[in-house]
N, C-alpha and C positions, 0 to 999 in steps of 0.2 A: 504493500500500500504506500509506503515510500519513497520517494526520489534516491535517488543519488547523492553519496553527502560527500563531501570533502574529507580528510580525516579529524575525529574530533579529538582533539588533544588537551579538553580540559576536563573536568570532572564532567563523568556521566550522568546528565539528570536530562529529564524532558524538560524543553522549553530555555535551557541555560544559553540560548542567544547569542548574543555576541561575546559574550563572557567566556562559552564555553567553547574557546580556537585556540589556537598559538599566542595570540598576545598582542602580534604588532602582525604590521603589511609585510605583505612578500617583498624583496627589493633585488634589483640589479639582474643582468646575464651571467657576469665572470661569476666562473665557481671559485670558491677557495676550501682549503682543507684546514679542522682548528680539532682541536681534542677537549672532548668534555664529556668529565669523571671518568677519563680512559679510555671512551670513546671515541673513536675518530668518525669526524662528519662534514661532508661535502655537503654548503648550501652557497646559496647568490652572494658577492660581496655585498656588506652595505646590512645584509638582513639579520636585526637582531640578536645577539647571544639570547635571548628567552624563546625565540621561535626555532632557532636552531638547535636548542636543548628537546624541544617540544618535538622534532621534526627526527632526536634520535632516540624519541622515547625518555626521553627524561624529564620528569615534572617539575618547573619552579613555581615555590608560591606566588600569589601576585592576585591585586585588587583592583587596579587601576590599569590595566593593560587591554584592548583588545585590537585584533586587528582591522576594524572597523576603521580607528580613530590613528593620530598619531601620536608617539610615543611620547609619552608626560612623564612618568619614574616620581611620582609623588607619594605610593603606597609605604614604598622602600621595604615591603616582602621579597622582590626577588632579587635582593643582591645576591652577589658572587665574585667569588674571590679568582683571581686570573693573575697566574704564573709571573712574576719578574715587577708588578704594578702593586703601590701601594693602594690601602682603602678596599672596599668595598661597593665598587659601582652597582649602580642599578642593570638587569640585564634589558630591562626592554629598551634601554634607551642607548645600549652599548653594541657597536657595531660589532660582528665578527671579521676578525681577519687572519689571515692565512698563518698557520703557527700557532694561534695562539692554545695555552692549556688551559682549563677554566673550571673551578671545581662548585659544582653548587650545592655540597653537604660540607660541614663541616662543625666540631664544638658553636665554636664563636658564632659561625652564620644561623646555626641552630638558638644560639641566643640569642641575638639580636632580632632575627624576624620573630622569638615569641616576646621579646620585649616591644616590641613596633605593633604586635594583635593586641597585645596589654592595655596597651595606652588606647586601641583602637575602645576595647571593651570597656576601658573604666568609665565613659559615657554613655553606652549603648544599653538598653534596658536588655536584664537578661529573663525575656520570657521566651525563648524558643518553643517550649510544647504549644504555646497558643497564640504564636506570632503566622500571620498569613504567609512568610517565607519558607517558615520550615521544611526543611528536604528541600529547601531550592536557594539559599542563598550561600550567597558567597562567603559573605563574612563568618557564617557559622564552619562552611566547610573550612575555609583557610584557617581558623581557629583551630579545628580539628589538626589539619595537617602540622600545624608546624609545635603543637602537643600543646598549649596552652590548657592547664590546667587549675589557677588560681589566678584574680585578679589583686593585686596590692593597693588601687588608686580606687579612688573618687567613692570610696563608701560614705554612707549619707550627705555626699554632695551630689549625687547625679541631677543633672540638668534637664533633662528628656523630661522630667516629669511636670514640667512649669510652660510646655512650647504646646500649642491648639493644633491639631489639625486642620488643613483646607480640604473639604468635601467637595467643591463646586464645581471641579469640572465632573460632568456625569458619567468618565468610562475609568478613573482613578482615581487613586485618594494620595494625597500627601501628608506622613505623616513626619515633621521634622525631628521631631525626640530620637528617631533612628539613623539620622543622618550622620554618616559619620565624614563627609565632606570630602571625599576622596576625588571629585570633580567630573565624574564620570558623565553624569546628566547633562553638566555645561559643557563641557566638549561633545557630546553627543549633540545638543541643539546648536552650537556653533559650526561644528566641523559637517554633519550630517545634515544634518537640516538645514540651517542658516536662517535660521529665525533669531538669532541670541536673545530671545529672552530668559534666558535665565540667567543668576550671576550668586557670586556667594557674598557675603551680608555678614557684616559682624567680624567679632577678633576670641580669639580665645577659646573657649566655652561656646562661647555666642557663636561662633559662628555657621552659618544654614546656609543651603539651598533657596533663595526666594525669585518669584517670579516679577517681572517688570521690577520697579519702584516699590517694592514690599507689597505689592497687590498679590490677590487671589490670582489663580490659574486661571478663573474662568475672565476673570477682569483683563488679564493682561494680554500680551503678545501670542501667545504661546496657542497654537494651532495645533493642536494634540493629536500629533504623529506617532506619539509615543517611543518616540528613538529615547526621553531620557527614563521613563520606563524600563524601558529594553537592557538598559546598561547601566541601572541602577543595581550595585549588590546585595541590597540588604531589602528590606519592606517598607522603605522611606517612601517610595513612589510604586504604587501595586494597583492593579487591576480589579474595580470592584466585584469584577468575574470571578475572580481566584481567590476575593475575601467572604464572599457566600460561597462558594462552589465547592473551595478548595486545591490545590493541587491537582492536574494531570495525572493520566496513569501512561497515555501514547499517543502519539502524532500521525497525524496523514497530512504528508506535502500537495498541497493544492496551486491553483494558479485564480489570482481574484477577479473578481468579474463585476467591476466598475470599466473605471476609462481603460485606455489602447494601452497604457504603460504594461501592461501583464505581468503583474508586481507575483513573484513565487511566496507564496505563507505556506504556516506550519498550523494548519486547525490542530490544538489539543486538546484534547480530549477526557471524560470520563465515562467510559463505554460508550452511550449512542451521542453524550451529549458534549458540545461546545462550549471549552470553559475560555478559553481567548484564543484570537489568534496573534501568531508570532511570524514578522517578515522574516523568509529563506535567507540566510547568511548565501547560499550557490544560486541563488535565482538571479541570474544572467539582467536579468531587466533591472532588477532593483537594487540585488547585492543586500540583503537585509536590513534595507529605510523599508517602510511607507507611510499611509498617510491616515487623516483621520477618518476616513471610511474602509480601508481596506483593514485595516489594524482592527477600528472600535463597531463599525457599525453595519454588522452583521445580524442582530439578533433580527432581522425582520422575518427569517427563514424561517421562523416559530411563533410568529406574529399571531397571535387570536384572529385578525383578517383575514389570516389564510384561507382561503376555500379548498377543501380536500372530498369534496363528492362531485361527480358530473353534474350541469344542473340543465334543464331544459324550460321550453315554455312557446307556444304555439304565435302568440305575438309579442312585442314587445312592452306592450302595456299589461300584460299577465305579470304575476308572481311567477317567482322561478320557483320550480320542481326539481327536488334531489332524486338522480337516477344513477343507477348500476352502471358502470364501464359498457357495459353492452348495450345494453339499450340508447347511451347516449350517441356513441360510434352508431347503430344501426339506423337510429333515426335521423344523421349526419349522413351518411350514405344514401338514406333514403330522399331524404331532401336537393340533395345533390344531384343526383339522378334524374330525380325530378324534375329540377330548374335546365339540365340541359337536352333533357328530353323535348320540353316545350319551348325553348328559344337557342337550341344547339350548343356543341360543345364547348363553346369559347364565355357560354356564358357565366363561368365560375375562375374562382381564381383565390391566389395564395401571396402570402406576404409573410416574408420570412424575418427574423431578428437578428440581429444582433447581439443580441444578450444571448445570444446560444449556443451550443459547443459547433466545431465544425463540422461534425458528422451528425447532428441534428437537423443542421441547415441544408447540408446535401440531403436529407432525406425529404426535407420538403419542397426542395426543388424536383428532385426525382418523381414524386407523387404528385408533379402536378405536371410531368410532363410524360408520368405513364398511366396512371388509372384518372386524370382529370384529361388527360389526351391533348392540351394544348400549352403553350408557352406564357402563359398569364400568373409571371410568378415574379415578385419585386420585392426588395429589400430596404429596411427604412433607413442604411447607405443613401437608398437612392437622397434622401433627404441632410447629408451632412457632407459626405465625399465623394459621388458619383464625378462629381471634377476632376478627383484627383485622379481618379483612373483613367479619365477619357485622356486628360491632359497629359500624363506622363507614360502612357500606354503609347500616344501619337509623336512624342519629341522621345523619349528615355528607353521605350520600348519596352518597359514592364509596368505596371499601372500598381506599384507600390513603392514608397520610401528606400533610399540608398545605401542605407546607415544602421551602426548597431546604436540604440541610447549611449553606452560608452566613448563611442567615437568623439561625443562633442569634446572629452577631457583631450583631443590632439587642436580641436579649433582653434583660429588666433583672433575671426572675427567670428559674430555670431548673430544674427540676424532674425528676428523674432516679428512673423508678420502675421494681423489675424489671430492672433492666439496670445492665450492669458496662462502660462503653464502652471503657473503658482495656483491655481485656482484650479484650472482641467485637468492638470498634469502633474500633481504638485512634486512627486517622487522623483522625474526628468526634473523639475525643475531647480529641485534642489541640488542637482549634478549640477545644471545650467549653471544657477550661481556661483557654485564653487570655482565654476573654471574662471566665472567672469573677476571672482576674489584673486585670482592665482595671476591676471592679468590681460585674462580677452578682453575685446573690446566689444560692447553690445550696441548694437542698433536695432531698434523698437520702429516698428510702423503698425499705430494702432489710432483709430479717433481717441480710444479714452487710455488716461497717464495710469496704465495697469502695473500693479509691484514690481515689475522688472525695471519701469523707468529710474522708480529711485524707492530703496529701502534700505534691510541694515548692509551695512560695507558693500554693495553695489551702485550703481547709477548708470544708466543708458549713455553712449557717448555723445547719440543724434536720437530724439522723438519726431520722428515723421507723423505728425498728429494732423492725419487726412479725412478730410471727408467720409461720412460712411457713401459706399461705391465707386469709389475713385482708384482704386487699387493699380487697375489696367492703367491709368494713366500715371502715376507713379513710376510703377516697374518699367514706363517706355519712357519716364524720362531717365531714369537710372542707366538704362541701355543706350541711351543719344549720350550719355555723359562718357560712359566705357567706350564707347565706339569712339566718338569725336575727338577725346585727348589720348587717342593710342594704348587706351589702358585691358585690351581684345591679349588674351594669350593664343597668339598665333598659330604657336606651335604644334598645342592642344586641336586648337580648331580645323586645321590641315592635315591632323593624322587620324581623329577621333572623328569627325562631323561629315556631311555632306556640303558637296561644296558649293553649287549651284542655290541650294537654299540657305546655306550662311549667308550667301553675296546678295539672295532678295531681301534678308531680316537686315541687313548693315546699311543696303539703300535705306528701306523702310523706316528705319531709328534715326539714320542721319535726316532726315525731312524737319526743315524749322518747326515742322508744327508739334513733333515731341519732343523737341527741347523743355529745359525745368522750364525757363520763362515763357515759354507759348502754353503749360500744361498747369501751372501754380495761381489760378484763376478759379482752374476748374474741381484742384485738388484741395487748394486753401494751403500748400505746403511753399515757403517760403523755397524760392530758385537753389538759393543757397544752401540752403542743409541737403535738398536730394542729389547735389553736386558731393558736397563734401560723402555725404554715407555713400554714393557710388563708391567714389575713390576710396575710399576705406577698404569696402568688400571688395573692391577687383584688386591692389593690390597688398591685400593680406598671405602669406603663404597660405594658411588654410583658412577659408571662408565657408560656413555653412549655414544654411535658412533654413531656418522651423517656422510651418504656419499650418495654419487651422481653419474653423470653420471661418473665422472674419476675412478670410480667402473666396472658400466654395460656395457659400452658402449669399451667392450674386445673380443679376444674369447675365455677367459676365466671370463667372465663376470659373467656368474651363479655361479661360482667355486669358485669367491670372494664372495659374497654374503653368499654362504652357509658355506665360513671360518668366515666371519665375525658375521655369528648365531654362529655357534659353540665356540667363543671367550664369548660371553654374557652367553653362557647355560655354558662353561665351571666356570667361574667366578661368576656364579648365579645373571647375570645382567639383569636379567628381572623380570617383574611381580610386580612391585612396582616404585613409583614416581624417578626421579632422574635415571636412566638407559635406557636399553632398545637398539632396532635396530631400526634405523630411516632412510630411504633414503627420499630424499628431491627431492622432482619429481619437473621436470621440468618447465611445462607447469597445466596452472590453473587444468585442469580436468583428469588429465592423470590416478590418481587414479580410477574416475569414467567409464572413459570410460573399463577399464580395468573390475571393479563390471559389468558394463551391457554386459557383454559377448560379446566382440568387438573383439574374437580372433577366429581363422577357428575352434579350437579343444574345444572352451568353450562356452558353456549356459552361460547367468547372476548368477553368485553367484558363479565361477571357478568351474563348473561343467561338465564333459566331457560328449562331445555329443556322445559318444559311452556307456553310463549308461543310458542302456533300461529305468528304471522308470521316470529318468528326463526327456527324450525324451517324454516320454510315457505324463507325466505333461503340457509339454509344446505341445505337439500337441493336448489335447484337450482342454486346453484352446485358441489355434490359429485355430483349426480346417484343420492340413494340416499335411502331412508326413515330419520328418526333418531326414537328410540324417545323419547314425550314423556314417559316415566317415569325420575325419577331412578336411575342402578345402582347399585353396591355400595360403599360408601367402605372403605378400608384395613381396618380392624377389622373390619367385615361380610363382605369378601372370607376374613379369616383364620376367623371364627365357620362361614359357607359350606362353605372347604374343611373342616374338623373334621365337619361332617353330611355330606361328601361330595356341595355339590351344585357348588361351586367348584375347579375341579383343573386352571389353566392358567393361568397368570400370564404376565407379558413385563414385568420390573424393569429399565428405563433408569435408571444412574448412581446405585442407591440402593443400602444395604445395611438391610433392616429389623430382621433379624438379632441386627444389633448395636443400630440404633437405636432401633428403638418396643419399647413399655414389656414389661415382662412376657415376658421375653425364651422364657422355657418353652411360653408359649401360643404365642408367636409362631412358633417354631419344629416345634410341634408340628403348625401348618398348614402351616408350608411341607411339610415330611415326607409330609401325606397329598396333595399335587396330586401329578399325573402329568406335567407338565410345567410345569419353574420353565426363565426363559429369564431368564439376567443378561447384561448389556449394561458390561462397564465396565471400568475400567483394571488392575484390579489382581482376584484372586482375595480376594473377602472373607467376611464371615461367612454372607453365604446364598447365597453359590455354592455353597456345604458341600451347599446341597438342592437344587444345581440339575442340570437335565441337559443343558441348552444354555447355554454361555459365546461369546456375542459379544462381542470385541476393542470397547471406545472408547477414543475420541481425545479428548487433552488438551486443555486449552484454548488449547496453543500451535501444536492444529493443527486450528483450530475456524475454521469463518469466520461470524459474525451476530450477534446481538444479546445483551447481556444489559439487564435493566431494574434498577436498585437500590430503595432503600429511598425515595431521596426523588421515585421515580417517571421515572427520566433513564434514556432509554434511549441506549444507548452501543454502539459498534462494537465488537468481537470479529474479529479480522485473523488468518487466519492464517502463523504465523510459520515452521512447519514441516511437511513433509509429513505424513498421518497415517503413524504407523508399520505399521499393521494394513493398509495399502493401504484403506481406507471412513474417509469421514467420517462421523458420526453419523446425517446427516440421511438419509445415502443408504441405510445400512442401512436403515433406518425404508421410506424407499421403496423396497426390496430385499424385506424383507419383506410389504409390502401387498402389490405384484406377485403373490409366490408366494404368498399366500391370493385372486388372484383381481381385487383391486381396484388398476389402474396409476394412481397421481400422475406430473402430467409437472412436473419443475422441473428451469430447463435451471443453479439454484443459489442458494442462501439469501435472496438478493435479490427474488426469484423468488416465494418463501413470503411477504417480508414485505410484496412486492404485496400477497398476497392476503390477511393477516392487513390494511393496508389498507383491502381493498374489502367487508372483513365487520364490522371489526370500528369501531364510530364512535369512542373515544377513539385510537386510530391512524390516523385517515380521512389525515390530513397526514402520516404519516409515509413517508420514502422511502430510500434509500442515499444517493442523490444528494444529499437533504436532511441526512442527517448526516453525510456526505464535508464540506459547506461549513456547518452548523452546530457540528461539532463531539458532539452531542449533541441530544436533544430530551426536554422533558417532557411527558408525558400528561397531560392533553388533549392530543393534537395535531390541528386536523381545519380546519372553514372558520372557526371561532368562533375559535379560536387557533392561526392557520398557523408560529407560531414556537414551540408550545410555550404549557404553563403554570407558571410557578415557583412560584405559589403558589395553593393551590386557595380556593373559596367566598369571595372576593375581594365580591361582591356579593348572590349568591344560595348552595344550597347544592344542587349542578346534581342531578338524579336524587330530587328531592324532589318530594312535591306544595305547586307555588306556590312551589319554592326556599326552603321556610319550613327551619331545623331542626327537628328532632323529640328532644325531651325523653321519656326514657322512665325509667321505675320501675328501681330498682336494689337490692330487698332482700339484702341480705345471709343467706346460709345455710351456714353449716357445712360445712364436708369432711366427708362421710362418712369419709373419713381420720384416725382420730385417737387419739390416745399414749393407752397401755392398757398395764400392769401387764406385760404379755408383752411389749409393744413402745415403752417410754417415751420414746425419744424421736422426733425428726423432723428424717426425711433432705429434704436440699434437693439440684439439681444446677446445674451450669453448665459454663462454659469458661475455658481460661486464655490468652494473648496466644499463645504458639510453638505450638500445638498448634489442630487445627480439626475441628470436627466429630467424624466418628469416626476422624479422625486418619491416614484412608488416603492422602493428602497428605501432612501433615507428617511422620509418621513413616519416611517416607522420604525424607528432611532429614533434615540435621544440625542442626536444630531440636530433636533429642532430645536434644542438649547442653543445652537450657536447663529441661526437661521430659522426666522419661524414662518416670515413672510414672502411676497416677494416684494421688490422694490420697485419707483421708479427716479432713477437718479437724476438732476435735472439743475441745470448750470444755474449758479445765484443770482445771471442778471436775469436771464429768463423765468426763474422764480417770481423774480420782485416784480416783474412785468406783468405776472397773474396775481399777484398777492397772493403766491403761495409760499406756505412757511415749512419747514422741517416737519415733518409724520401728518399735513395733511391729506386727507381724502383727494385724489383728484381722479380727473376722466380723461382717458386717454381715448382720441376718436380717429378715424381714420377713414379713409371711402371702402372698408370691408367691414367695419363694424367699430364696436365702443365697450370699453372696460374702465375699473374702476381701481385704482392701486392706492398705497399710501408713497407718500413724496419723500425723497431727501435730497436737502438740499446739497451739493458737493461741486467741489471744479475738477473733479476726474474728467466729467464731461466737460466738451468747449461748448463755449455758445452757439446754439441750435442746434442740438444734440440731445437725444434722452436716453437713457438704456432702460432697461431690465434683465428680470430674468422668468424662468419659464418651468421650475422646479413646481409651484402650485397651481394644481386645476383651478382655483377657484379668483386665480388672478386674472384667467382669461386670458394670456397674454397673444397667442396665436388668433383671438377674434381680433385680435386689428392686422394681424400680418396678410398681406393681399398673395395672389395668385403670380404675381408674376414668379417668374423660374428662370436658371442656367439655360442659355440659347441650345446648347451640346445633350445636357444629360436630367432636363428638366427639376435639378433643384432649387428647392424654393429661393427666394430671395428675402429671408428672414432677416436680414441685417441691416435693410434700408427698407424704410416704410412712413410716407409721409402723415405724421400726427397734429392733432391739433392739442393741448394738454388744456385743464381747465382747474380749478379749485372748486371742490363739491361745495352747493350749501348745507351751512351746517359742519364742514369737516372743522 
């Protein structure tokens, strides 16, 4: 049921974290050879004497070490004494080098580390039988090890007993009396996170762990990640999971299933039940950070909302009816049948998640393209990233991201467009920061000053704070800038590109009309800063751009994306560590769903269903005809149902309801089908039209794959039975059956054979292969049987001749735009405790940190409505009108509003209009002209 671990070299306990590793990071190439206690042992130059002990089997004590963080040597447990040198150095913080002998038993060191736990304990309350660490901390076991057996200090002076606990944040407790100040926490929120808020307070006695300014946790900075959690040794900072629960008995390595980051955790466990989870020290994407939803807010999987019976009901104005598995499936088939019986096969169709493993999603592509017999099958990608595929499938030649998340630690620039990581991403983003600490240079292109522009020890070099929908014209002044002062890597572009289309895109960009000052009119971005950030990013050695949906989600959304390739091929920013194009997907599995052919016009592996041979492929290993014409995408299906030719749906783990734009039209198709079929955890806003509710399962009782953002695809364990009695996959196969068509899979293993044997970018992938890799990235096949970390390395694979492909980028206008009725312009997004449309977190106590949604709204535009801080106001628009509370802030620039889109009841998609991406029909969520108002009465 486990991954792959690394070797664990610290005391064995469940759950011991980062605590329980070698001590410090791995360092250097050159081997050297050193002797310790007689040992002789080959490790990197540079890499610790405590990890190099660890690495030959020998145990130093030690508090403050791990290799998470870097070496501090404040514990002074693991000194050791080394041949020809006077004192007693610390090992974690003492290099090994070649020669050297190093003994780490001895009388004296035996004295001194129990004199150094002495002093630890003459402070520390000693109730271990009824302390919530017991069997799991540090401080007890290294007490143990190094024999301390009486304390001589601080009888009837202990201080622990006079310090309060802070209860306020809802997923820990803080109890400072246990603090023995070893610094662990602060370097975790500093070096790991890069939040600093915490710091230590006090001299002597006095001195603790305190957050911000002597504030509460909940008060302060402190975005509860839980890293100082994680690497706290004692029960100073504990889990209020594990102080009701109690202790672990065993782990199952999962992969989480929020955003794209596919952060590896450890659910532990006490038989079926979840007592926290703990981020994967080897989980490739995250390295053992995450965040505070991957970490704390989990518990909705056991939610009392959960629905766990089939439920049915003849219309939608009925009570629903709890019904047996069968009967729900037969009367689902039955309907189904029916609807394409009387207006033909095309009249039903499917919409696949995201939120789903990969071999879930292939199965409901499969089923609607062999027992629903047409191509009407869409994914609510199409709704966040359909760009990014069109656009870098057309210039890049693979229609996903180039890069591993680690690569950014090679970047020199870094370039952040459309996207808020600290918030969507938070786990990349605190890679981001580090590197920008260590000395990248960042450039932000965003309308609103989101935490990368300036927080603790970072600051954006250039805020390109443009327009929302102005993207496209941006990114072509950026390319008139590279072009026009010579700053084009030649050399790149003449070995790696196509030439004939270089030389149309270099005309194209040189035209005065995309210069900064023909284009800073229409962007609001001053001539000069889009001059100087070109020049930054073209000549940085490594330059690399991350963006997101304030990219795709346009309708000119393909049109950025495929500027933002030609920015990288022009500058030769691919193909190697430190660079590259990176969109930062959404939702856990948006990449994968997209790989298993979840789109009307694509097979598994972005193959179009009009390429006779792949059809040809896939019908006889399905053994049925698939129709070579594209079927209905999401918006086609709701336009359908409204003329009445579309009236059967089957919605796995989506709510469109709430999500896709235009929330009045949307709804007004769900209303005319005859049969909506939801699949999902919780009753949400388009059960409201539906008339078959199937029970799904959490992802903590999922077993298969999910893929992330940087193309890794990662295991998905399950932790706990489904509670509905069906896993995901089997309904899927549950319902084929009762329409007629049996899949035999004897379990998800089973699917990703056959995803496998169809699909060529998974040709290499297997269980068995990521049981003993840990992971894998696509490519994975004979060309690269381990994976690809970094793509177009040589060529740009799926091109004619591997050349890139430069393509035209004119810039055009939103038909969206501020008009007298409607002055200004709504923008949307997300904020860090809250996901999606929030059917997750808000069942958490994550709504402690988030309860509402907002609408942010610049203070002269404010003053202009007489709107004040938390009033009511109405947001209107030519799709419809809602109702938020206000704040006031200058994130946003004048005419500008945001929000967000976490609660149903904020409406925030009734005023987002219809318009979409010219290419791949995504909506255009991010520009939407409003009118704002102050309610009376607010």
């Amino acid at each position: 049921m486990n991954a792959p671990q690394t070797i664990d070299f610290g005391t064995p306990r469940v759950g011991a974290g980062s605590l329980c590793v070698p001590g410090t990071p791995l360092r250097g190439q050159v081997t050297v050879r050193l002797e310790i206690d007689g040992i002789a042992v080959d490790v990197a130059a540079g890499t610790s004497l405590l990890r190099a002990a660890a690495e030959a089997g020998v145990m130093i004590p030690k508090l403050c070490a791990t290799d998470i963080l870097k070496p501090f040597g404040s514990c002074r447990l693991c000194l050791v004494e080394i041949e020809g040198r006077k004192g007693y150095p610390s090992s974690c913080t003492t290099p090994a080098e070649a020669g050297m002998k190093v003994r780490t038993q001895s009388p004296q060191l035996a004295k001194l580390r129990r004199n150094v736990m002495e002093l630890y304990i003459s402070d520390h309350p000693l109730d271990c039988l009824t302390c919530s660490a017991n069997g799991n901390c540090e401080l007890q076991t290294m007490a143990g090890v190094v024999g301390l057996r009486e304390v001589r200090y601080g009888a009837g002076e202990n201080h622990y007993s006079e310090v309060v606990r802070d209860e306020s944040n809802p997923y820990f407790s803080y109890d400072p009396g246990k603090c023995i100040v070893c610094n662990l926490c602060v370097r975790a929120c500093e070096e790991q996170q890069g939040t600093f808020a915490l710091t230590i307070a006090g001299r002597g006695f006095g001195s603790r762990v305190t957050a911000g300014q002597g504030e509460s946790f909940l008060e302060s900075d402190c975005v509860s990640c839980g890293a100082c959690v994680q690497a706290c040794p004692t029960a100073t900072l504990m889990e209020k999971t594990v102080i009701e629960k109690g202790q672990a008995e065993h782990s199952v390595t999962t992969t989480c299933a929020y955003c794209g980051v596919g952060c590896g955790l450890r659910a532990e466990m006490k038989g079926a039940e979840v007592v926290r989870m703990v981020p994967w020290k080897d989980g490739r994407a995250n390295e053992g950070h995450a965040c505070v939803k991957g970490r704390f807010a989990w518990g909705y999987a056991t939610h009392p909302d959960r629905i766990t019976k089939p439920m049915i009901r003849a219309r939608i104005s009925d009570p629903w009816r709890k019904v047996s598995w069968d009967e729900a499936l037969a009367h689902t088939a039955r309907e189904f049948r029916r609807i394409q019986q009387a207006h033909g096969r095309n009249a039903i169709g499917a919409i696949v998640s995201s939120r789903c493993t990969n071999e879930e999603d292939y199965l409901v592509q499969k089923l609607v393209r062999t027992a629903f017999g047409n191509n009407n099958v869409d994914t609510c990608a199409r709704v966040c990233h359909s760009p990014t595929g069109y656009g870098l499938k057309q210039t890049l030649g693979e229609s996903a991201g180039t890069q591993t998340f680690k690569s950014v630690e090679q970047a020199d620039v870094i370039v952040v467009l459309g996207a808020n990581p600290s918030d969507a991403h938070p786990v990349f983003a605190s890679r981001l920061k580090r590197r920008v600490r260590e000395g990248a240079r960042l450039i932000v292109i965003d309308p609103r000053e989101i935490d990368l522009v300036s927080s603790p020890h970072i600051k954006a070099e250039h805020h390109l704070k443009l327009r929302p929908g102005t993207n496209v014209a941006v990114l072509s002044a950026m390319a008139h800038v590279i072009v026009s002062e010579g700053l084009v890597d030649e050399a790149f572009v003449a070995e790696r590109c196509e030439a004939k289309a270089f030389a149309d895109w270099r005309e194209f960009v040189m035209r005065p009309a995309n210069s900064p000052e023909a284009l800073q009119a229409a962007s609001g971005v001053p001539a000069a800063a889009v001059r100087a950030a070109a020049r930054l990013y073209a000549t940085a050695d490594n330059a690399a751009i991350y963006y997101g949906l304030g990219v795709t989600e346009h309708s000119q959304g393909s049109t950025a994306v495929i500027a933002i390739a030609n920015l990288a091929m022009a500058t030769g920013n691919l193909g190697r560590e430190g660079v590259g194009v990176n969109p930062l997907r959404g939702q856990n599995n948006v990449q994968g769903s997209c790989d298993m052919g979840s789109f009307p016009h694509e097979l598994p592996g972005y193959r179009h269903v009009s390429d006779a041979a792949t059809r040809e492929m896939f019908e006889r290993d399905w053994g049925v005809e698939i129709q070579s014409e594209p079927g209905l995408r999401i918006p086609n299906m709701f336009e359908a149902a409204q003329d009445g030719s579309f009236l059967g749906l089957y919605c796995q783990g989506e709510d469109p309801a709430q999500s896709d734009p235009d929330t009045q039209h949307v709804t007004a198709a769900l209303s005319a089908m005859e049969c909506v079929v939801v699949q999902d955890l919780f009753l949400n806003e388009t059960s409201k039209y539906a008339h078959v509710f199937l029970p799904g399962a959490s992802f903590l009782e999922k077993d298969g794959t999910f893929t992330n953002a940087e193309r890794r695809i990662s295991r998905v364990r399950r932790v706990m039975a489904p509670l509905a009695g069906m896993a995901d996959w089997e309904v899927t196969l549950a319902l084929s059956k009762a329409l007629g068509y049996e899949m035999h899979y004897d379990g998800p293993s089973d699917i990703m054979d056959e995803i496998a044997r169809l699909t060529p970018t998974f040709a290499g992938v297997s269980y068995a292969k990521l049981e003993r890799a840990g992971s894998l990235q696509w490519p994975c096949n004979d060309d690269a049987p381990e994976g690809t970390p970094t793509m177009h390395v040589n060529e740009f694979a799926g091109l004619r001749g591997g050349k890139g492909r430069f393509l035209i980028t004119q810039y055009v206008p939103t038909d969206e735009k501020v008009t007298r009725r409607f002055p200004l312009l709504l923008t949307t997004g997300r904020v860090l405790s809250q996901y999606n449309v929030g059917a997750q977190t808000r069942r958490t106590a994550n709504t402690n940190f988030y309860a509402a949604d907002l609408l942010e709204i610049h203070p002269h535009d404010a003053e202009e409505r007489g709107i004040r801080e938390g009033d009511r106001v109405g947001v209107e628009s030519r799709a419809g009108k809602t109702v938020l509370p206000a704040t006031v802030t200058e994130r946003v620039q004048p005419g500008v509003v945001y929000t967000t889109f976490h609660f149903p009841e904020s409406g925030a998609n009734v005023v987002t209009t219809d318009n979409s991406d010219w290419a791949t029909n995504c909506p255009e969520y991010k520009v939407t002209a409003v009118q704002v108002s102050r309610q009376s009465g607010a």
